[in-house]
C-alpha positions in Angstrom: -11.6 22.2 -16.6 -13.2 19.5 -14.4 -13.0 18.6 -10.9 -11.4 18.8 -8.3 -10.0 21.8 -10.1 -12.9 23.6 -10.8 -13.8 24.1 -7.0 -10.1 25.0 -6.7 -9.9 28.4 -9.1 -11.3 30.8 -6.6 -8.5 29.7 -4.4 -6.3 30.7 -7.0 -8.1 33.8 -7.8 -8.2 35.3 -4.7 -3.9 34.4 -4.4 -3.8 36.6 -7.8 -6.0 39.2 -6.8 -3.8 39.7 -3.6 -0.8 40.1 -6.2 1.1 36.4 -6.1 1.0 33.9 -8.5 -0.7 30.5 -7.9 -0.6 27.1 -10.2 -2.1 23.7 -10.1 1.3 21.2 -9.5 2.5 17.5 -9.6 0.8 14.7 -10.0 -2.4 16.0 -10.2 -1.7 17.9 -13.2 0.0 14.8 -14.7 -3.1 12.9 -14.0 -5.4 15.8 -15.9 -3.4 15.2 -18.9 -2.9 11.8 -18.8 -7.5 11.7 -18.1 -6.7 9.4 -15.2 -8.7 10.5 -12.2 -7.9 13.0 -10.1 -8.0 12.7 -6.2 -6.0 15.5 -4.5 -4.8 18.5 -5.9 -1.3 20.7 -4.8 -1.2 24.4 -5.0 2.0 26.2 -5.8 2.6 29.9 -5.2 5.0 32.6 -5.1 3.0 33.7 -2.0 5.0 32.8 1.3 3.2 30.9 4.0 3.1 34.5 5.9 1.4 35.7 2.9 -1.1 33.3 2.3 -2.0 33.6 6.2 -3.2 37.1 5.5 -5.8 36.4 2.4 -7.4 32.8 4.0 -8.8 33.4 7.6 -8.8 29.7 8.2 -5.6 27.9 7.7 -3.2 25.1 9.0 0.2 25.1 9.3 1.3 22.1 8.0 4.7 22.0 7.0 5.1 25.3 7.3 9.5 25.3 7.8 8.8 23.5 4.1 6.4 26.6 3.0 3.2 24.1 3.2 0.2 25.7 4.6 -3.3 23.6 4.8 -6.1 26.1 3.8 -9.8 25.8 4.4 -12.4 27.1 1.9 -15.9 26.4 1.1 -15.8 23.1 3.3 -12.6 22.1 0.7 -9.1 22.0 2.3 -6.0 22.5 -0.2 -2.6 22.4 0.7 -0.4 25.6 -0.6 3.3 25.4 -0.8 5.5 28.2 -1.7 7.8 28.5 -4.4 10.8 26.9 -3.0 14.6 26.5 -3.7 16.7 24.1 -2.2 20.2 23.6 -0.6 22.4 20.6 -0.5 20.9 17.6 0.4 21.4 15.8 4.1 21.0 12.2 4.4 20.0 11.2 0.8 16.7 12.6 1.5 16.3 16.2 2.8 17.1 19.7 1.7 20.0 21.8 4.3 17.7 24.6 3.8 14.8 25.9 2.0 14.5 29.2 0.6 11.3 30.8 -0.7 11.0 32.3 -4.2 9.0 34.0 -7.1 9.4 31.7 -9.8 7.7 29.1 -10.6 10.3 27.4 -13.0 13.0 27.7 -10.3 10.5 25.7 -8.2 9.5 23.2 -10.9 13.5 22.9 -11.1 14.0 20.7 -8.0 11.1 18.4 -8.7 12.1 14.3 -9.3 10.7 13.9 -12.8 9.3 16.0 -16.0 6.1 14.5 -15.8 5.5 15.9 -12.6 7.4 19.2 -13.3 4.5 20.6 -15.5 2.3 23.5 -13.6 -1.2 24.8 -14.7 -3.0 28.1 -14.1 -6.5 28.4 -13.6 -7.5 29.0 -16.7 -6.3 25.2 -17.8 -2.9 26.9 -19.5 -0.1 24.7 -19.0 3.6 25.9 -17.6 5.4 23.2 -18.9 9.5 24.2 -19.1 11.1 21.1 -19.1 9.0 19.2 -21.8 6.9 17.2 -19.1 4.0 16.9 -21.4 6.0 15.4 -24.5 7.4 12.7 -21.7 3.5 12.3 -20.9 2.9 11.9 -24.4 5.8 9.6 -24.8 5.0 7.6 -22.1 8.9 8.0 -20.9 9.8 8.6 -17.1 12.9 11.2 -17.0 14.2 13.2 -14.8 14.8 16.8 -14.3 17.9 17.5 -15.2 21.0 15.0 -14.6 19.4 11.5 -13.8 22.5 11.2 -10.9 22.2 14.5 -9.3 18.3 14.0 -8.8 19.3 10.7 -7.0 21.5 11.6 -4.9 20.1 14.8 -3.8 16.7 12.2 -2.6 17.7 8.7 -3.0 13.9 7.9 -3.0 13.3 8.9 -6.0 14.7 5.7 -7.6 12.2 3.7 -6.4 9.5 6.5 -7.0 11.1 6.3 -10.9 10.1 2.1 -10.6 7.0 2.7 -8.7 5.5 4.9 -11.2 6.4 2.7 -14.1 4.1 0.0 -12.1 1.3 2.5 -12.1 1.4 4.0 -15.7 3.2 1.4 -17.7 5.6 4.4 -18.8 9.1 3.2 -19.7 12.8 5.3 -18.3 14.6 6.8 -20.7 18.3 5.4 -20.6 19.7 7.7 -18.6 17.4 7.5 -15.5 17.5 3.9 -16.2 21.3 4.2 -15.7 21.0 6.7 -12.9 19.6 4.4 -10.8 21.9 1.4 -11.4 24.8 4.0 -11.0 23.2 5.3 -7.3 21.4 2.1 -6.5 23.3 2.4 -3.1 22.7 5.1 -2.0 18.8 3.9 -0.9 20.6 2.1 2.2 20.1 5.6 3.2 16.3 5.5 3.3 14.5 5.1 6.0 13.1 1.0 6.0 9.3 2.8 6.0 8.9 5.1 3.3 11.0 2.1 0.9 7.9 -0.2 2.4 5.4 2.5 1.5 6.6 3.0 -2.2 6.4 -1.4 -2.5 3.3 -1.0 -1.5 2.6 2.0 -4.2 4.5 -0.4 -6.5 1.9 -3.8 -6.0 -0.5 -1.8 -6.0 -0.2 -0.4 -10.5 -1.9 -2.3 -13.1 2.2 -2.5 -14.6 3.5 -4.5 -11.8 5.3 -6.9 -13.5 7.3 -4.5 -14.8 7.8 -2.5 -12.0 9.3 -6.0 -10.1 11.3 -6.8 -13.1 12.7 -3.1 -13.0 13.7 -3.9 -9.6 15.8 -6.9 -10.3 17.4 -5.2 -13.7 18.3 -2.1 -11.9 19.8 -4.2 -8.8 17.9 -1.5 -6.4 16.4 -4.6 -4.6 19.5 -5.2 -3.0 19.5 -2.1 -1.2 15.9 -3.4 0.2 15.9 -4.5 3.5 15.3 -8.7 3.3 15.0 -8.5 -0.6 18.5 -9.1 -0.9 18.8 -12.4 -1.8 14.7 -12.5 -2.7 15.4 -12.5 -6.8 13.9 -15.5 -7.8 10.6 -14.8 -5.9 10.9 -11.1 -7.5 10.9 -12.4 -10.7 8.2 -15.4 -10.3 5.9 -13.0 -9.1 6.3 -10.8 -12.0 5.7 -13.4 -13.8 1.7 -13.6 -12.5 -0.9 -11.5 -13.2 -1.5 -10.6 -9.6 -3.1 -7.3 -10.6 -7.2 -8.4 -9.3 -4.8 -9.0 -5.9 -5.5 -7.1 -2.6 -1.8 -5.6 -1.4 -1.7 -8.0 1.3 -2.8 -10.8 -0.4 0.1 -10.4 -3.2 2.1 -9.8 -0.2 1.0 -13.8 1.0 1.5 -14.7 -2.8 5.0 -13.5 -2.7 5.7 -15.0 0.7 4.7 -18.4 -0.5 6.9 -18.0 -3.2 9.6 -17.8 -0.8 8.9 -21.7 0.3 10.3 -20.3 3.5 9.3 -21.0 7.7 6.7 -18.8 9.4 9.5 -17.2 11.4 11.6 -16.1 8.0 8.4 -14.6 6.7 7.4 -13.0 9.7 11.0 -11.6 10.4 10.6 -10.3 6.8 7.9 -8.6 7.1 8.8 -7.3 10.7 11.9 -5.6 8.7 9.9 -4.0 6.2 8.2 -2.1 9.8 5.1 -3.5 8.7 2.2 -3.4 11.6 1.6 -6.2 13.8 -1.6 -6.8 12.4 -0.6 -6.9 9.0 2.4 -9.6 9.4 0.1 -11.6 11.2 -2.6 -11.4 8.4 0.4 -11.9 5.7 1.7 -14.8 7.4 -1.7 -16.9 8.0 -2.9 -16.2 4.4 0.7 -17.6 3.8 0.2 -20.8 6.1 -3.4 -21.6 4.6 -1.9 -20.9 1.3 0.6 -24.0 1.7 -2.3 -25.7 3.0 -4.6 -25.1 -0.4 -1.5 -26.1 -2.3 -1.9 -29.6 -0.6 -5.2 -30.3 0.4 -8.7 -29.2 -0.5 -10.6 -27.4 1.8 -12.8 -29.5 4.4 -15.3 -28.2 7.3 -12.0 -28.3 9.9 -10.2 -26.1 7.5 -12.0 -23.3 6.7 -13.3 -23.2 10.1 -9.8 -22.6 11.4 -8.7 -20.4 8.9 -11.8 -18.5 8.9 -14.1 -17.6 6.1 -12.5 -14.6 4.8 -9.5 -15.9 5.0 -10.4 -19.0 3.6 -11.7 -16.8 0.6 -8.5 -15.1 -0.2 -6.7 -18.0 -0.1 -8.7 -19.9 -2.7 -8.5 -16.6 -4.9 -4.7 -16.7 -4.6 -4.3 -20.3 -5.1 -6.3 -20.0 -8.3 -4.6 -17.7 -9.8 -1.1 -19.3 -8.6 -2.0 -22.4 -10.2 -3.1 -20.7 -13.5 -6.6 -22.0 -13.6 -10.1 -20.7 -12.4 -12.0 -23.9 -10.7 -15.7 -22.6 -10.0 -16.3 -26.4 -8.3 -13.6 -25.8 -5.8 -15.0 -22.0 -5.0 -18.4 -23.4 -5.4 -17.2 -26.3 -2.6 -15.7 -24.0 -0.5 -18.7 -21.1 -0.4 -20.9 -24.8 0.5 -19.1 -25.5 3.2 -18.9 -21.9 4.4 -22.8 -21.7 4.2 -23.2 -24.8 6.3 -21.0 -23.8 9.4 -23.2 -23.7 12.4 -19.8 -21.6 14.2 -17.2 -19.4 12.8 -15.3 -19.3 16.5 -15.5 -20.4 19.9 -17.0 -17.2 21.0 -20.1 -18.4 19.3 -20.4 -22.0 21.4 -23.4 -21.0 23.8 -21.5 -22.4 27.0 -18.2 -21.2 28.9 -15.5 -22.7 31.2 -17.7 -22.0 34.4 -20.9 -23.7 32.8 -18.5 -26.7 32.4 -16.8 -26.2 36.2 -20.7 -26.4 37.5 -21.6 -29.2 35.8 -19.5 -31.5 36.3 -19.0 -30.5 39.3 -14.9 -30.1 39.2 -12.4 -27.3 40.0 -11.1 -25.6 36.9 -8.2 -26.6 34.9 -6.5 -28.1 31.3 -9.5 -30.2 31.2 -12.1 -27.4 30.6 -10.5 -26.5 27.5 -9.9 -29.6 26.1 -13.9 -29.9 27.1 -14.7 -26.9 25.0 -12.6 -28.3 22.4 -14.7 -31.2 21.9 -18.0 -29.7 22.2 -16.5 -26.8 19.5 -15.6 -30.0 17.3 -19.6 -31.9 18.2 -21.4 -28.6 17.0 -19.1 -28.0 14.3 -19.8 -31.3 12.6 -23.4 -31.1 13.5 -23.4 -33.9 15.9 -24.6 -31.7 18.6 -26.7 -28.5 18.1 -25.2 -25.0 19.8 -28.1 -24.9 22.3 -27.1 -24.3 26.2 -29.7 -27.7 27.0 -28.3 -30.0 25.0 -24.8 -28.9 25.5 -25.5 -29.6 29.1 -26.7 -33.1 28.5 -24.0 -34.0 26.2 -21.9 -33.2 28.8 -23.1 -34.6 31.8 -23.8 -38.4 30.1 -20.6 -38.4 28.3 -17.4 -39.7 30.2 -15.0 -37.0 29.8 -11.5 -36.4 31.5 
């Protein structure tokens, strides 16, 4: 057994030795038998959070109305969560009630899909009661038991089905496939952020194509806040291999695709809860990207765009337009190495050197002032020294 699991046995140990039962669960364990790498691991055991309290002295309550405890061993935390039943769902999304169990199958029973329904003890022994591994082995995405119950129990899920096809290039068997166009609605339910969080899960697999294509078959993307009537762009982004792609720079591609305004896009992105920072960063990777498509770069542009910026664009552009141009790159990482400024911060003179100078009280003409100096240095007519700033100034006829 290799890591992380290996520094995880004597976690399990010491839950056996105190008389409960304790297995490696999820996704991890789907990872391990898939040999993709492994990043965190999730404990399952019949020992209640109470219970686990009394054999770890250090531990967290996380979640602990759930029966998720955070414990700390050896400088490692792992979370623990107890066998668990659940109620009815509320909302689409979350259990009436949990009740804590002894049985591991029982547990594995709620669970979304078989390929994350499959436990393992620490001896690398799989638990494995609703044939997770031969849907590993199949490379099919099923769910545990009726595909329409698990859906409308967590409406989620649907998308977790698509998003995971993205990541492993596993295929749904028909009647997940048909769950989901069956319950499709019921993802209105979700809350806008955790749909936004599984897109981004979704961009981010090396299957994304088919992911997005899954998407538009299935009709979920109608349920998606501003996707509605995005099907077009959905399916020309498929279409590309975006997968070498950043999240927010497939994000820009996708945007452009659109061939919408600045305020469409940023609304979009605004309904999606996306941060501040990132719709802004979407949306001027967007604006320089309809800029590429028309012009090459010069000095002016990648100065206003910025460098990294002005990087990201070209990558995107290039691989829009289905060819790799190492003159353009080569241009534009020239043109980069030559700029004597990347901002206005760097200009070695402010307003007030400007007010003193010329001997005038402040106002619109001291940035329009800076402005042309900012434009002098940048084209190398004047170099970024407080001196010869000053006489440039004070012999030129300037409003």
């Amino acid at each position: 057994m290799k890591e992380p699991f290996k520094s995880a046995i004597p976690v399990l140990e010491l839950i056996e030795k105190a008389g409960f039962k304790a297995y490696f669960v999820g996704g991890s364990v789907r990872d391990y038998l898939l040999g993709l790498p492994i990043n965190d691991i999730d404990i399952a055991s019949s020992a209640t959070p109470s219970e686990i309290k009394e054999i770890f002295p250090k531990t967290i309550d996380l979640g602990i109305e759930h029966g998720t405890v955070m414990v700390l061993y050896k400088n490692q935390s792992y979370e623990i969560t107890t066998f668990r039943s659940e109620s009815d769902y509320v909302d689409y999304r979350r259990p009436a009630q949990v009740t804590f169990i002894r049985s591991i199958e029982e547990d594995l029973a709620r669970r979304d899909f078989t390929m994350n329904a499959v436990a393992m003890n620490r001896f690398g022994e799989i638990f494995d009661p609703f044939k997770g591994k031969k849907d590993i082995d199949a490379k099919t995405i099923r769910t545990v038991g009726n595909s329409s119950e698990r859906f409308s129990e967590d409406a989620l899920r649907m998308l977790r089905g698509i998003r995971f096809v993205s990541k492993l290039g596993f295929l749904l068997d028909k009647d997940t496939y048909q769950g989901i166009k069956h319950n499709k609605h019921l993802l209105e339910h979700i809350a806008v952020e955790r749909i936004a969080s599984e897109l981004d899960k979704l961009l981010h697999g090396d299957y994304t194509s088919s992911g997005i294509q899954l998407l538009v078959e299935t009709e979920l993307y109608h349920y998606i806040t501003g996707l509605q009537d995005k099907k077009t762009a959905l399916l020309e982004l498929s279409a590309l291999p975006i997968q070498s792609l950043l999240i927010d720079e497939k994000w820009a591609l996708f945007s452009h695709l659109l061939q919408k305004g600045e305020k469409e896009i940023k609304r979009f992105f605004i309904g999606l809860r996306f941060s501040n920072k990132r719709v802004q960063n979407i949306v001027n990777m967007t604006r320089w990207l309809k800029e590429r498509s028309i012009n090459s770069w010069s000095i002016e542009s990648v100065y206003a765009s910025g460098k990294e910026t002005a990087l990201q664009v070209e990558k995107i552009y290039q691989l829009y337009d289905n060819q790799v141009d190492p003159l353009a790159l080569d241009k534009l990482q020239a043109i980069i190495e030559v700029l004597p400024i990347h901002s206005l911060s760097d200009v070695k003179v402010s307003g007030s050197d400007l007010i003193q100078w010329k001997h005038k009280k402040a106002g619109p003409w001291v940035k329009a002032v800076l402005k042309e100096i900012e434009m002098e240095i940048l084209h190398g007519r004047l170099e970024n020294n407080n001196e010869d700033i000053k006489e440039w100034v004070t012999r030129c006829s300037l409003n």
